[in-house]
Each structure stands twice: as C-alpha cells, then as structure tokens.
gemmi code that builds the backbone of each chain (N, CA, C; Angstrom):
import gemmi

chains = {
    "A": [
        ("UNK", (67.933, 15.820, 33.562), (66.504, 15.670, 33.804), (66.292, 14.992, 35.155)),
        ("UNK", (65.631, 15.209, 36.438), (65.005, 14.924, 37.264), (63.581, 15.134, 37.648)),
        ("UNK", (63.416, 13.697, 37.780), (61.593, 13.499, 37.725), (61.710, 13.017, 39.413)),
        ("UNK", (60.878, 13.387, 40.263), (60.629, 12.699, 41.282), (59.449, 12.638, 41.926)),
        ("UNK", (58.479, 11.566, 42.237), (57.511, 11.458, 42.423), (57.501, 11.280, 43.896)),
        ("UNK", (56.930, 11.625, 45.236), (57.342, 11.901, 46.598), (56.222, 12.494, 47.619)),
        ("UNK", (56.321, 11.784, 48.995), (55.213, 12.238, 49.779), (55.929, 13.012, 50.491)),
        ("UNK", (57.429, 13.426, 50.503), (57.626, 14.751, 51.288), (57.351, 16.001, 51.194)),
        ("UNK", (56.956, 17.211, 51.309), (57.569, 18.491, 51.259), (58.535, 18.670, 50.787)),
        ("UNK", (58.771, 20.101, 49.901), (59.829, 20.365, 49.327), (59.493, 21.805, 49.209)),
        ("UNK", (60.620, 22.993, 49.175), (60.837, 24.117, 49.484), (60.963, 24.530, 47.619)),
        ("UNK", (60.267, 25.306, 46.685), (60.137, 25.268, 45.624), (61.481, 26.193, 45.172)),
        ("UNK", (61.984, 27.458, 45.994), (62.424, 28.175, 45.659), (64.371, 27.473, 45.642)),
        ("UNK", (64.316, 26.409, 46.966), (65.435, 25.818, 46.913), (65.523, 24.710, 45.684)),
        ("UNK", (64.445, 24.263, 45.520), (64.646, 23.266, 44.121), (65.148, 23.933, 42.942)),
        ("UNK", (64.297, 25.216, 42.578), (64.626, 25.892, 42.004), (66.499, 26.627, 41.719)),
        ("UNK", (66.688, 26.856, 42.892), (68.563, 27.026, 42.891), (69.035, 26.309, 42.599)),
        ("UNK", (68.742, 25.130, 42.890), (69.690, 23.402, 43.148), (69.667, 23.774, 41.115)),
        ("UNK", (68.492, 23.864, 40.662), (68.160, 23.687, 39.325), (68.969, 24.270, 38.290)),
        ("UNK", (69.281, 25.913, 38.880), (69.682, 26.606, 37.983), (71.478, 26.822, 38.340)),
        ("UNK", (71.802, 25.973, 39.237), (72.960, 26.405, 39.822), (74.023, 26.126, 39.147)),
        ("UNK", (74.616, 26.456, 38.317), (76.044, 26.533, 37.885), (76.002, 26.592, 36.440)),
        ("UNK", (74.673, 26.739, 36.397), (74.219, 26.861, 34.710), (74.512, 28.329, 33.808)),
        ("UNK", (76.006, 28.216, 33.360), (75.863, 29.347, 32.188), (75.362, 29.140, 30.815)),
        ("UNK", (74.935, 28.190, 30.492), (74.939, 28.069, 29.229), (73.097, 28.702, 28.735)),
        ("UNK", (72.305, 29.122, 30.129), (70.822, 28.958, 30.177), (70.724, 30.892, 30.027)),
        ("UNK", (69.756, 30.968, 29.636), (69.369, 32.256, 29.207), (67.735, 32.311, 30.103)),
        ("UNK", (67.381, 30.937, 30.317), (65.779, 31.082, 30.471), (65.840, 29.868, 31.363)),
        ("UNK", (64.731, 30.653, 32.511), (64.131, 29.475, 33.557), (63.004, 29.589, 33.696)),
        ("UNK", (62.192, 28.797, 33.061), (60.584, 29.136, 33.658), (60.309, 27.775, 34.999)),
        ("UNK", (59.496, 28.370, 36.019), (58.704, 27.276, 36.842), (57.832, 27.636, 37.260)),
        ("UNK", (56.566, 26.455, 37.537), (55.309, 26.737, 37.590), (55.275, 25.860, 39.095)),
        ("UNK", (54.773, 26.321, 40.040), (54.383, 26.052, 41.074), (53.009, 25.448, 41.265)),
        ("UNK", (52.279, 24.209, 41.691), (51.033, 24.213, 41.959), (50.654, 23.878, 43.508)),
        ("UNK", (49.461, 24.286, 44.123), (49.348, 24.659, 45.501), (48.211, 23.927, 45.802)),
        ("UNK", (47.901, 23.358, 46.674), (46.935, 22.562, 47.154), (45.537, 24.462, 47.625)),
        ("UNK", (44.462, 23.993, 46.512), (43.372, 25.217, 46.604), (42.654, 24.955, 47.755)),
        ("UNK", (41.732, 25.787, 48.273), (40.734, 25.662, 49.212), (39.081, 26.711, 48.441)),
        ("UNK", (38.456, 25.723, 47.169), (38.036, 26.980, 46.549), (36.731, 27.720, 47.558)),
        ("UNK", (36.567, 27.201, 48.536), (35.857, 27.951, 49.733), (34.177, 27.361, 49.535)),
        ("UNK", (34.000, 27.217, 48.601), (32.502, 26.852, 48.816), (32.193, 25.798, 49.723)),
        ("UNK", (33.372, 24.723, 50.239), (33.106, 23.468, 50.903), (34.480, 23.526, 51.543)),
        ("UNK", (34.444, 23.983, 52.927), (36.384, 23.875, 53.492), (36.525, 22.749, 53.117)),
        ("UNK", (38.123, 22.756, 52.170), (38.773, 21.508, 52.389), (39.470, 21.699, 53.241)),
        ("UNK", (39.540, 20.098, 53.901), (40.337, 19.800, 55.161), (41.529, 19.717, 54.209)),
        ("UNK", (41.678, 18.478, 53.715), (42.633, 17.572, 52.962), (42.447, 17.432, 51.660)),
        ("UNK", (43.507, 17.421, 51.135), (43.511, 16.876, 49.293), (44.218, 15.450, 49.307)),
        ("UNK", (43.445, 14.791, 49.313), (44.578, 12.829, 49.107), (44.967, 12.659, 47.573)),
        ("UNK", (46.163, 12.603, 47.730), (46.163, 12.209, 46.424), (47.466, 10.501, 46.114)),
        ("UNK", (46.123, 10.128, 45.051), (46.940, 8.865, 44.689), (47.926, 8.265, 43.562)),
        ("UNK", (48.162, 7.962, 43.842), (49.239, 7.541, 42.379), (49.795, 5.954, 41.946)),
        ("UNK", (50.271, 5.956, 40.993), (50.231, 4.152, 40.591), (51.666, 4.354, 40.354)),
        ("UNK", (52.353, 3.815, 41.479), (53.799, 3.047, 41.737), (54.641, 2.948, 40.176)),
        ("UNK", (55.635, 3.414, 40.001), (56.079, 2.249, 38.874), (55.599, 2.991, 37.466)),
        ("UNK", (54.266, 3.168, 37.470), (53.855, 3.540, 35.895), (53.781, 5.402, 36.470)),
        ("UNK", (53.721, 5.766, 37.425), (53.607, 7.388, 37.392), (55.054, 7.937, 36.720)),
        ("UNK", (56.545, 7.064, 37.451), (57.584, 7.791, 37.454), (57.830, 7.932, 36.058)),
        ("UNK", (57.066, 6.623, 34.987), (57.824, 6.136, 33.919), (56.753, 7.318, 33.272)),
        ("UNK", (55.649, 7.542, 33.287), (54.777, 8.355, 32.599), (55.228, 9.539, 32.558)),
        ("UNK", (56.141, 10.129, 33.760), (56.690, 11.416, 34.002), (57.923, 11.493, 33.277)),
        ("UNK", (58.819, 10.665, 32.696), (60.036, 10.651, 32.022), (59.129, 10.876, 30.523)),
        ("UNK", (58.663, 10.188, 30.269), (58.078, 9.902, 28.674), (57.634, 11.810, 28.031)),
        ("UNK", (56.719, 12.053, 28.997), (56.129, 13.465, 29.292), (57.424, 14.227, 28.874)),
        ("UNK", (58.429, 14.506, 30.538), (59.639, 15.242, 30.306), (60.527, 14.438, 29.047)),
        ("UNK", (60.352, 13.440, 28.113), (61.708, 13.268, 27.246), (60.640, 13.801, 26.125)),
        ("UNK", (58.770, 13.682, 25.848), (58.531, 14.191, 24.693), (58.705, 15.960, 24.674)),
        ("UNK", (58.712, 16.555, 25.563), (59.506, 17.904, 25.665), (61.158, 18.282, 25.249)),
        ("UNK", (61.969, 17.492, 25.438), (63.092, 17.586, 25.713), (63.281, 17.275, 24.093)),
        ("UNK", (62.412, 16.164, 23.174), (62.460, 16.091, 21.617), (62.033, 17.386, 20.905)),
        ("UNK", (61.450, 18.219, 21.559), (59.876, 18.975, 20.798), (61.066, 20.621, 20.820)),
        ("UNK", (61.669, 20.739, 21.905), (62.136, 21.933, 22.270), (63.919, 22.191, 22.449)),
        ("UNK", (63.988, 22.913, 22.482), (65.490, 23.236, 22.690), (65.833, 23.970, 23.746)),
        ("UNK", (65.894, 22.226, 24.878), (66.307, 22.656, 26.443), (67.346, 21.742, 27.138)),
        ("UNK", (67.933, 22.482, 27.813), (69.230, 22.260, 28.849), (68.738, 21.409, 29.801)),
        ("UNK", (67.680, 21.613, 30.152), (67.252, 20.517, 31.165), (65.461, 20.532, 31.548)),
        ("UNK", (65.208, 19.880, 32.455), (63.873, 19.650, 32.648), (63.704, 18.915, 34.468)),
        ("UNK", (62.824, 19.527, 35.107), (62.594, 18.970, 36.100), (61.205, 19.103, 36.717)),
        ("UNK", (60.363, 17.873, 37.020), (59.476, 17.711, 37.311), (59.271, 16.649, 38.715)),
        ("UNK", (58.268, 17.296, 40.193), (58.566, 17.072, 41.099), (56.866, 16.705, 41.394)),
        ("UNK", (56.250, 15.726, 42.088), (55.255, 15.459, 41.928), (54.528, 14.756, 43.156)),
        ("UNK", (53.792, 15.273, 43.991), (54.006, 14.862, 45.671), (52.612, 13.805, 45.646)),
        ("UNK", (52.603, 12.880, 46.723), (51.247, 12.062, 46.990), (50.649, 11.950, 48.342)),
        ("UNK", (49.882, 11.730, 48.831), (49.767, 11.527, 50.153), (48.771, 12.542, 50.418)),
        ("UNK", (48.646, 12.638, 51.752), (47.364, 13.870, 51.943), (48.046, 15.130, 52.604)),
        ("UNK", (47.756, 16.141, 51.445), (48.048, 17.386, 51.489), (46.902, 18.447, 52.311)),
        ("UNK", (47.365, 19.511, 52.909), (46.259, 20.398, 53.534), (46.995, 21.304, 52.379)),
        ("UNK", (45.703, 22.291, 52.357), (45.638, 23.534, 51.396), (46.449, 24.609, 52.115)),
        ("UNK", (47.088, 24.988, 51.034), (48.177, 26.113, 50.511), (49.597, 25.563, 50.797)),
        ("UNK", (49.782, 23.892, 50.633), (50.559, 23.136, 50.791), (50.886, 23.010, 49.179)),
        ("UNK", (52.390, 22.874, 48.922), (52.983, 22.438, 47.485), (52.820, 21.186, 47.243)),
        ("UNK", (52.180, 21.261, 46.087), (51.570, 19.922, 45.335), (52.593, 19.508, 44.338)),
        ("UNK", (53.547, 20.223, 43.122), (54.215, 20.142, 42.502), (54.739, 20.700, 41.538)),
        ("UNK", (55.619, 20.822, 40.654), (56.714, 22.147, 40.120), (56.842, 21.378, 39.284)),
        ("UNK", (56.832, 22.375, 37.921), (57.727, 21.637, 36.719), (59.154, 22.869, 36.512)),
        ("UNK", (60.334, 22.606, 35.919), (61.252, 23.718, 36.052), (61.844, 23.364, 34.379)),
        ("UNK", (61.780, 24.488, 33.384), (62.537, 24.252, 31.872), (63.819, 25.152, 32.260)),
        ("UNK", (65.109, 24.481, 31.722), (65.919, 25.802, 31.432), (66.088, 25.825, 29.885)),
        ("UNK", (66.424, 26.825, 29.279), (66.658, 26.746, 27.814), (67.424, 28.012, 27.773)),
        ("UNK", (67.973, 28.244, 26.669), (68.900, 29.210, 25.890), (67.848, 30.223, 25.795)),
        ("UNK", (66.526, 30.274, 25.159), (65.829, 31.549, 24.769), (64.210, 31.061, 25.333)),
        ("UNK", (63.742, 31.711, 26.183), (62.658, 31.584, 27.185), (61.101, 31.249, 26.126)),
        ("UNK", (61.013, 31.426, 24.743), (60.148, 30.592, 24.256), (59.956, 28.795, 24.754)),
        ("UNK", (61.488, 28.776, 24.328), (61.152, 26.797, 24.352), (60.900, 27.040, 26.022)),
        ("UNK", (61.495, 27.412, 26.685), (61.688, 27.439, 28.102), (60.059, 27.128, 28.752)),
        ("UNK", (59.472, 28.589, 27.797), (57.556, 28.967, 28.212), (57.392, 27.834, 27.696)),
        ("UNK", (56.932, 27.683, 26.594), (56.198, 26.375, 25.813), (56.790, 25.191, 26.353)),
        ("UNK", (57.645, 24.403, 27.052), (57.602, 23.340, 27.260), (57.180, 22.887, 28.298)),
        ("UNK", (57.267, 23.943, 29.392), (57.070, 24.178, 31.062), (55.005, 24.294, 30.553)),
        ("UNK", (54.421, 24.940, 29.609), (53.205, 24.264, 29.466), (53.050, 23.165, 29.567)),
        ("UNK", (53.639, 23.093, 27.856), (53.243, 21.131, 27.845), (53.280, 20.166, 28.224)),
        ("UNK", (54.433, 20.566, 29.818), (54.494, 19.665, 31.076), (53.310, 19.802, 31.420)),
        ("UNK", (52.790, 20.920, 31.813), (51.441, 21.111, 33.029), (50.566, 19.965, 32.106)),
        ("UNK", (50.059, 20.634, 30.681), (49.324, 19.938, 30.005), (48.803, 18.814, 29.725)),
        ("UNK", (50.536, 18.142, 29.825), (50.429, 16.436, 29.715), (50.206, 15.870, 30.914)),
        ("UNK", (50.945, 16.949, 32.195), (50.876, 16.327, 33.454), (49.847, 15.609, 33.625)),
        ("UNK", (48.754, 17.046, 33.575), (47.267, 16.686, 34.371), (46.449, 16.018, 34.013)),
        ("UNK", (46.629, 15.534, 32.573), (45.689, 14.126, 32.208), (46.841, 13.027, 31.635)),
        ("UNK", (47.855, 12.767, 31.356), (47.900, 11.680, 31.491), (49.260, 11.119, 32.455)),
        ("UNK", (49.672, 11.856, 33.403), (50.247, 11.043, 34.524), (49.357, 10.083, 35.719)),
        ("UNK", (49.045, 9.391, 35.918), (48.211, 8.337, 36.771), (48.210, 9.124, 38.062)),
        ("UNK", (47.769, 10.166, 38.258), (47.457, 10.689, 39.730), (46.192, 10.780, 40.097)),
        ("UNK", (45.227, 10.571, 41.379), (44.221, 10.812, 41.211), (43.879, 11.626, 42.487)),
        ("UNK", (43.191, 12.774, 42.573), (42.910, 13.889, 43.784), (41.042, 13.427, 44.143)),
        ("UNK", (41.550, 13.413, 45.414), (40.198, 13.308, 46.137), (40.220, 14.433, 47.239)),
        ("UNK", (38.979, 15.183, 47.159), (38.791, 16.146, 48.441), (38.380, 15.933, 49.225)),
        ("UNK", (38.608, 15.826, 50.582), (38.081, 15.551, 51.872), (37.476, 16.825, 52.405)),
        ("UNK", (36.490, 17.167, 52.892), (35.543, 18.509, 53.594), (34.743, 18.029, 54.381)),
        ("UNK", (33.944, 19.274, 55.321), (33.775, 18.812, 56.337), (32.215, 17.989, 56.013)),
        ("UNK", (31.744, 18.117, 54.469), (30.549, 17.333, 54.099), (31.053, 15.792, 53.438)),
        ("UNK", (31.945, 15.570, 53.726), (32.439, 14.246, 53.000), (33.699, 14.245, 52.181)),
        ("UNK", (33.888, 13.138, 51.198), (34.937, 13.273, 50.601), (34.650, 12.533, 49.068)),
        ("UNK", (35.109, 13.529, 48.555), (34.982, 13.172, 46.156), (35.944, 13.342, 45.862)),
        ("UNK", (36.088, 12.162, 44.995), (37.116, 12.571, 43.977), (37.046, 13.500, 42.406)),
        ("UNK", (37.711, 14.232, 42.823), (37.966, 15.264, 41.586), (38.113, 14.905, 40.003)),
        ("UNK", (36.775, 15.435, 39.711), (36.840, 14.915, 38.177), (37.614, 15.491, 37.107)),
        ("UNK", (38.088, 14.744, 35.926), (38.595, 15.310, 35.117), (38.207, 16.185, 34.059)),
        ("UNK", (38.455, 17.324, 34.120), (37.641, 18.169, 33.409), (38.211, 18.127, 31.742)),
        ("UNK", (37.149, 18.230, 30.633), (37.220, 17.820, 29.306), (38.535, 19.068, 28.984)),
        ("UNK", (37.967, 20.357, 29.392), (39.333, 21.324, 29.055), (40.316, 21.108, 29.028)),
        ("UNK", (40.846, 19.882, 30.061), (41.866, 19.559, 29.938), (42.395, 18.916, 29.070)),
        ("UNK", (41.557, 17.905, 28.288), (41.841, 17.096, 27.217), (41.954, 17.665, 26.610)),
        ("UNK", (41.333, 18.907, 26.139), (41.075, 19.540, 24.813), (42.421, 20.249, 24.717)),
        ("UNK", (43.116, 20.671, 25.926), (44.303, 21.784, 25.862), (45.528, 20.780, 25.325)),
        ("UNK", (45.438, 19.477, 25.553), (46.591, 18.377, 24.359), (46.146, 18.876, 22.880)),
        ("UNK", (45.289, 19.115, 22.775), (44.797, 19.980, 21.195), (45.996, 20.129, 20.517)),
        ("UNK", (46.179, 21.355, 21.434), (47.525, 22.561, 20.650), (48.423, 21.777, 20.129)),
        ("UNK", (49.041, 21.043, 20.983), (50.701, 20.152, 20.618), (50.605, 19.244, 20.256)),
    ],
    "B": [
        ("UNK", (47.329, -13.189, 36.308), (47.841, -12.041, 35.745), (47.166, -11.195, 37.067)),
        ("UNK", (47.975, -9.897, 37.189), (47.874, -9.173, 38.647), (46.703, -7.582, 37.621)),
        ("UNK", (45.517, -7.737, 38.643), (45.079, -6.527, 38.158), (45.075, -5.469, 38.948)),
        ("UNK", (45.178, -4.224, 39.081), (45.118, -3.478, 39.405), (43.806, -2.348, 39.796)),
        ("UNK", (43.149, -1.965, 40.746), (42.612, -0.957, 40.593), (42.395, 0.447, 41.875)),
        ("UNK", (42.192, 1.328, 40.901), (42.656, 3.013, 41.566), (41.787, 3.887, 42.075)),
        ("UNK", (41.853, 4.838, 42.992), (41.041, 6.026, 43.120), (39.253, 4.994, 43.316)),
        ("UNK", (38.198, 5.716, 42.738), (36.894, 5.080, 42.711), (36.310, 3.616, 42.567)),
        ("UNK", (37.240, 3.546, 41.378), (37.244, 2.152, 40.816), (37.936, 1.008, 42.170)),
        ("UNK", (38.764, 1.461, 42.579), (39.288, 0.791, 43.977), (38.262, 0.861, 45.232)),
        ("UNK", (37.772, 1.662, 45.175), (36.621, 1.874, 46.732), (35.400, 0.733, 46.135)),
        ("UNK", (34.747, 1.089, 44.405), (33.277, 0.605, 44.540), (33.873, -1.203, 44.323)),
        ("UNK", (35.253, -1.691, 44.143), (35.177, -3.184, 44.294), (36.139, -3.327, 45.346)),
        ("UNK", (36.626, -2.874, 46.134), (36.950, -2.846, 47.537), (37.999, -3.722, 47.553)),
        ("UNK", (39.219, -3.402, 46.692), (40.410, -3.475, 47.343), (41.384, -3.214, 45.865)),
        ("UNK", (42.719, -3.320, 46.183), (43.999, -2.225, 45.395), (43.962, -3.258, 44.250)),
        ("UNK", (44.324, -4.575, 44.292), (44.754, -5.501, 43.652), (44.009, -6.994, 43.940)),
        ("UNK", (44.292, -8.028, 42.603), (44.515, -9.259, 43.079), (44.748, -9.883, 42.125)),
        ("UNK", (45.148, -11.420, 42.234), (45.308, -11.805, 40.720), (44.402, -12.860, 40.305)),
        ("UNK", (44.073, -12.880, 38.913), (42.972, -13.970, 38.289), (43.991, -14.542, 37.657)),
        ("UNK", (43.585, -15.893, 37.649), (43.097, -16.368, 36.608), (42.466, -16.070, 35.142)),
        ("UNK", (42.601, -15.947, 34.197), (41.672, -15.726, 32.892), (41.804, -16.246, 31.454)),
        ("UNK", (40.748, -16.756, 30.808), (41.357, -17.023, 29.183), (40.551, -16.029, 28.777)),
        ("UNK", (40.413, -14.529, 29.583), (39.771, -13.513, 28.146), (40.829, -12.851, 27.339)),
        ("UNK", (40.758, -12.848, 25.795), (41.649, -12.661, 25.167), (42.139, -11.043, 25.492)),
        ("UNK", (40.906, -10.279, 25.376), (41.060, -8.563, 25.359), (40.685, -8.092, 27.001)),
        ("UNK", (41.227, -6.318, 26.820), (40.770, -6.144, 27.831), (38.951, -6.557, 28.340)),
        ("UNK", (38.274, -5.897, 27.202), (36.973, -6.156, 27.096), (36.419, -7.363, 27.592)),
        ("UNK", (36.600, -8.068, 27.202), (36.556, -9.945, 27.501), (36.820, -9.904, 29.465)),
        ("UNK", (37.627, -9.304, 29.464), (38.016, -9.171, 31.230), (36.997, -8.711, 31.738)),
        ("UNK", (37.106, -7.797, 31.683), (35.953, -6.445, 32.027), (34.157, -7.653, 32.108)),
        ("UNK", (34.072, -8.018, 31.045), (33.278, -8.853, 30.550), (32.982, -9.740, 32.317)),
        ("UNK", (33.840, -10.892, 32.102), (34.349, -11.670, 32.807), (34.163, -10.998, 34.595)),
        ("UNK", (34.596, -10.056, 35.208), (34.459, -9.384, 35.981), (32.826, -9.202, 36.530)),
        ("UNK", (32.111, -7.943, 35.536), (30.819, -7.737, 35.556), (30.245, -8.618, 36.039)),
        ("UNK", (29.977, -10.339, 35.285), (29.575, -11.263, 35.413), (29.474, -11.701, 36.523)),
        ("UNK", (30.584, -11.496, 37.580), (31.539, -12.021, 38.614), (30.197, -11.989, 40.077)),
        ("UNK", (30.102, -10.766, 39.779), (29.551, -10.003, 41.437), (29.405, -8.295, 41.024)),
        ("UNK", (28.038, -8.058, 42.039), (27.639, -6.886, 41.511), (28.679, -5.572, 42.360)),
        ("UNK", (29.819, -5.878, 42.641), (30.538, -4.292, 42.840), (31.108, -4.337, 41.871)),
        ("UNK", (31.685, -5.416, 40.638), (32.322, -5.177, 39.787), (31.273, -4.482, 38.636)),
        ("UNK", (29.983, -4.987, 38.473), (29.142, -4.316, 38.173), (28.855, -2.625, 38.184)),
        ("UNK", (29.166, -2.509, 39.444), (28.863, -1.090, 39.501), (30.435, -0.176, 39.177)),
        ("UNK", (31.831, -0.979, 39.311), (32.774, -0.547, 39.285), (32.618, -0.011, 37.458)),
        ("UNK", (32.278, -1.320, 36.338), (32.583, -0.646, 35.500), (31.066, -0.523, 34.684)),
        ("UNK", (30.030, 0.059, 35.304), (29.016, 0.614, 34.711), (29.504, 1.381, 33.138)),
        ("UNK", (29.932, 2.311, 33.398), (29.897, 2.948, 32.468), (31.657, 3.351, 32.083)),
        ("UNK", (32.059, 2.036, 30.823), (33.389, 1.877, 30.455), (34.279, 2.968, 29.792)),
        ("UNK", (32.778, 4.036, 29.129), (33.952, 5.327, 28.849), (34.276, 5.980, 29.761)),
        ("UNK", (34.165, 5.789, 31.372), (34.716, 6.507, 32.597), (35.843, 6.464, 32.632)),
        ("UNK", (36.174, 5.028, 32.100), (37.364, 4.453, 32.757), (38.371, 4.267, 31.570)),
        ("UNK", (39.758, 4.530, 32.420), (41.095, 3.777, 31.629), (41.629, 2.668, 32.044)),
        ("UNK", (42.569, 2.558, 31.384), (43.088, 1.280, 31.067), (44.403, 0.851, 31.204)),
        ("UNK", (45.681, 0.216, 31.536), (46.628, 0.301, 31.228), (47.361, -1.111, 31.558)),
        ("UNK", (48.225, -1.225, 30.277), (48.631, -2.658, 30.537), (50.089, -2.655, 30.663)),
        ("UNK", (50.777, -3.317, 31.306), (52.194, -3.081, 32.495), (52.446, -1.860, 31.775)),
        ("UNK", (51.794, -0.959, 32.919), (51.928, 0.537, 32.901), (51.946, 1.520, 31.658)),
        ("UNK", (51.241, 0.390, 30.531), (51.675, 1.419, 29.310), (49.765, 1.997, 29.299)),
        ("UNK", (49.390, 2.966, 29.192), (47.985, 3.311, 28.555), (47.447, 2.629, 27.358)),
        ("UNK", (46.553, 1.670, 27.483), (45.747, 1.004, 26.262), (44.480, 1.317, 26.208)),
        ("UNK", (43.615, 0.577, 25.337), (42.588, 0.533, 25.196), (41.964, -0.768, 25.332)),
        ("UNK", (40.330, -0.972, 25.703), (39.638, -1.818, 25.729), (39.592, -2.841, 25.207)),
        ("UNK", (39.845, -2.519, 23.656), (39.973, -3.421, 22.524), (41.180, -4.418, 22.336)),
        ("UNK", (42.198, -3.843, 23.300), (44.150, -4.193, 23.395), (43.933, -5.784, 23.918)),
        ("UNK", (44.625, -6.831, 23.439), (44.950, -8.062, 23.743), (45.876, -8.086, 24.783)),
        ("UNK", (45.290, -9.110, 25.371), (45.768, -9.521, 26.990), (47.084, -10.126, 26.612)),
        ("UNK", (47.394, -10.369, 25.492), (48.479, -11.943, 25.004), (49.463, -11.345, 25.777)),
        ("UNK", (50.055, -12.101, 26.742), (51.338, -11.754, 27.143), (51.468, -10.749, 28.338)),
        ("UNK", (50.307, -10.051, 28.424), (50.292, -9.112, 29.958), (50.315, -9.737, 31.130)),
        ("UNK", (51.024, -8.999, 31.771), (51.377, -9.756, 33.343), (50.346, -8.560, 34.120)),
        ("UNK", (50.538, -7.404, 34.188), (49.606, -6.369, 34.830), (49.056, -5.381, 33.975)),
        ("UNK", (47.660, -5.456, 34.959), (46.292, -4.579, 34.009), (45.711, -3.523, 35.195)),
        ("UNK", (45.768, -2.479, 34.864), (44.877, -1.572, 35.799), (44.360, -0.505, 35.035)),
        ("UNK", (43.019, -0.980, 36.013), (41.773, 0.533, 36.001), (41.869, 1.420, 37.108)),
        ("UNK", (41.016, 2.280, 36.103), (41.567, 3.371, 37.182), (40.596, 5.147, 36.115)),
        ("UNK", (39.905, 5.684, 36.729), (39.348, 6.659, 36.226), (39.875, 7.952, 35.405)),
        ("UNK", (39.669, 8.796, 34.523), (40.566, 9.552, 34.249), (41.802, 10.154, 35.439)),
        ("UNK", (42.858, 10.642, 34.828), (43.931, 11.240, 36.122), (43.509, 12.406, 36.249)),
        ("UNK", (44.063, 13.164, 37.213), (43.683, 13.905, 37.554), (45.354, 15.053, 38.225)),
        ("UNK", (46.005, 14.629, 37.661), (47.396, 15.526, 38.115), (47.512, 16.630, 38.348)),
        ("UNK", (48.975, 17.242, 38.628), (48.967, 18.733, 38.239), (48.798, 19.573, 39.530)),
    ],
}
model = gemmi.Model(1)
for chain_id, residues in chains.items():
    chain = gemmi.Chain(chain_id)
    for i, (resn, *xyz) in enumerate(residues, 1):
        res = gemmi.Residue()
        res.name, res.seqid = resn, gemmi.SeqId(i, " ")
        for name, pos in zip(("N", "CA", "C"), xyz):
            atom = gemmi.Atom()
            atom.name, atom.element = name, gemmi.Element(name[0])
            atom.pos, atom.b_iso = gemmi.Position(*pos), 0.0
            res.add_atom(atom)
        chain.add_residue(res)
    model.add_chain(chain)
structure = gemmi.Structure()
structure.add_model(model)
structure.setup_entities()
C-alpha cells in the first residue's frame, strides 16, 4: 500500500507501471485519474488546494486499509497533490490490483467515495471574477450510502 | 491546547493556528468561548452545521470532550478527489 500526499507532479501512466510491475499474482488493475476541470462558465486560472498536515496522510491509510478489509486486494495506491494547480493538470489517482476486477472496480470506488468527503482537502477556485471555495456537494455524502 | 483552522474558516478569523488557553469542557463550550471572543470568530462559526471538527486529527463531533486533547481543528466540509 502507498499513500502519498504531494505538491509535485506526477506522470499517472508511470505510477501506474511502477504499480503493476512484477505483479503475477493480479488479474485486475483498475485506476481512476482526476484532472484539475475548467467547467467554462468562469475561466479558471487556478485550483488551490489545501490540506491538513499529519491528519490527511493518516485519513488516507484508514480509507485505503477500510478497503483492503472490505475486498480481496493485492494492493492499493492512492496519490493526492496540494498546492495550486492550473486546469487539465493531475490532481490525483487511486490504483486497486486484485485477482478478479470486481473487488478491483468496487474498491477503486470506495476510494473516490471516501476520498472526496472525508479526507481533509479543501479546493478553492481562483477566476478571473475572484476566488470560492468549492462546496461540498450532499451527493457526495449520500454516495457513502452504498458501503 | 493548539487549535487549528482551514480553508474559509481560516480566512473569516484570519490566521492557520494558535493556542488557548481553556476550561471548556466540549468542543461546543470552545466554540462557545470563541464566539464570545470577537466578532470574526462570530462570523467564522455562524452557522455550526457548516462546519467540522476534529480532535488530534481524528473526526469528532461538537458534543466530544476536550479531556485530554492537545489539537482541535475546524475546518468546512472536505472537498477531495
């Protein structure tokens, strides 16, 4: 399992190799890529995003180990960037491997799921009318429903 | 005890951290205590179902006892992903 929380850049498709590399025992790789949007009604310049030291990394293990209880997987990796991003810039990747691409699908959700409301990150948009922070939308709560 | 605060909640009382002093038992009692203080804390926690909570980094609630916490931060829903 590798969790890393980080204001560099990272190349998704090489994380991805590093991930799956020497792995016979895996039948299934799912990864989900997320991309800094520009949904056009207001150019974003910048996406800032913040995070709380210390309690993000530990929130991101808890996340990836209640997956790793729930499912039947080889590994888990979740990569999670901060700082101010410009759009169509990589924001962050979750990667499952598993034996049979169900647990693989379903856990690589319940990363996104848990990610986006309860890891301590917070996105603010900067445009050329000012700058908000991005609210949390209830859908999201509601999609912890399922699991 | 060192509090913490994030994102909005950090801009409307204008700065990351600091530490109090306090004998409020709960978070509430803090919060309490705060409001009282000066009106950006006022406006920081207007409206308390905005906001979370978390005590040395674990997610609590309002109602959660201070006994023994070293760090407390607010901070608005997350927003990850």
């Amino acid at each position: 399992m590798r969790i890393s929380v980080q204001e560099a850049s990272f190349d998704p498709g090489q994380e991805m190799n590093a991930f799956a590399s020497g792995r016979k025992d895996i039948g299934a790789f799912v990864t989900f890529t997320g991309v800094v949007r520009d949904t056009g009604e207001q150019k974003l310049q910048v996406m800032e995003i913040e995070h709380y030291p210390g309690m993000t990394e530990a929130a991101l293990r808890d996340i990836a180990q209640q997956a790793v209880s729930r499912w039947s997987l080889g590994d888990v990796l979740v990569i999670h960037r901060y700082g101010t991003l410009k759009p169509g810039e990589v924001i962050m990747m979750v990667a499952t491997a598993a034996r049979h691409r169900k647990d693989a699908f379903e856990a690589a959700e319940f990363l996104m799921d848990y990610l986006k409301s309860r890891a301590p990150f917070w996105k603010r948009e900067v445009t050329e009318n000012g700058a908000t922070w991005v609210a949390a939308r209830d859908a999201d709560e509601d999609a912890l429903e399922r699991w | 005890m060192d509090v913490l605060y994030f994102a909005w909640v950090r801009e409307r009382i204008g700065l990351p951290r600091e530490k109090l002093e306090t004998s409020a038992r709960t978070v509430s009692e803090l919060v309490d205590e705060l409001v009282a203080r000066e009106e950006r804390y006022a406006a920081a926690f207007a409206d308390r179902s905005a906001l979370r909570v978390a005590l040395d980094q674990e997610l609590s609630g309002f109602d959660a006892s201070l006994s023994g916490v070293r760090e407390v931060a607010f901070f608005p829903p997350m927003t990850g992903g």
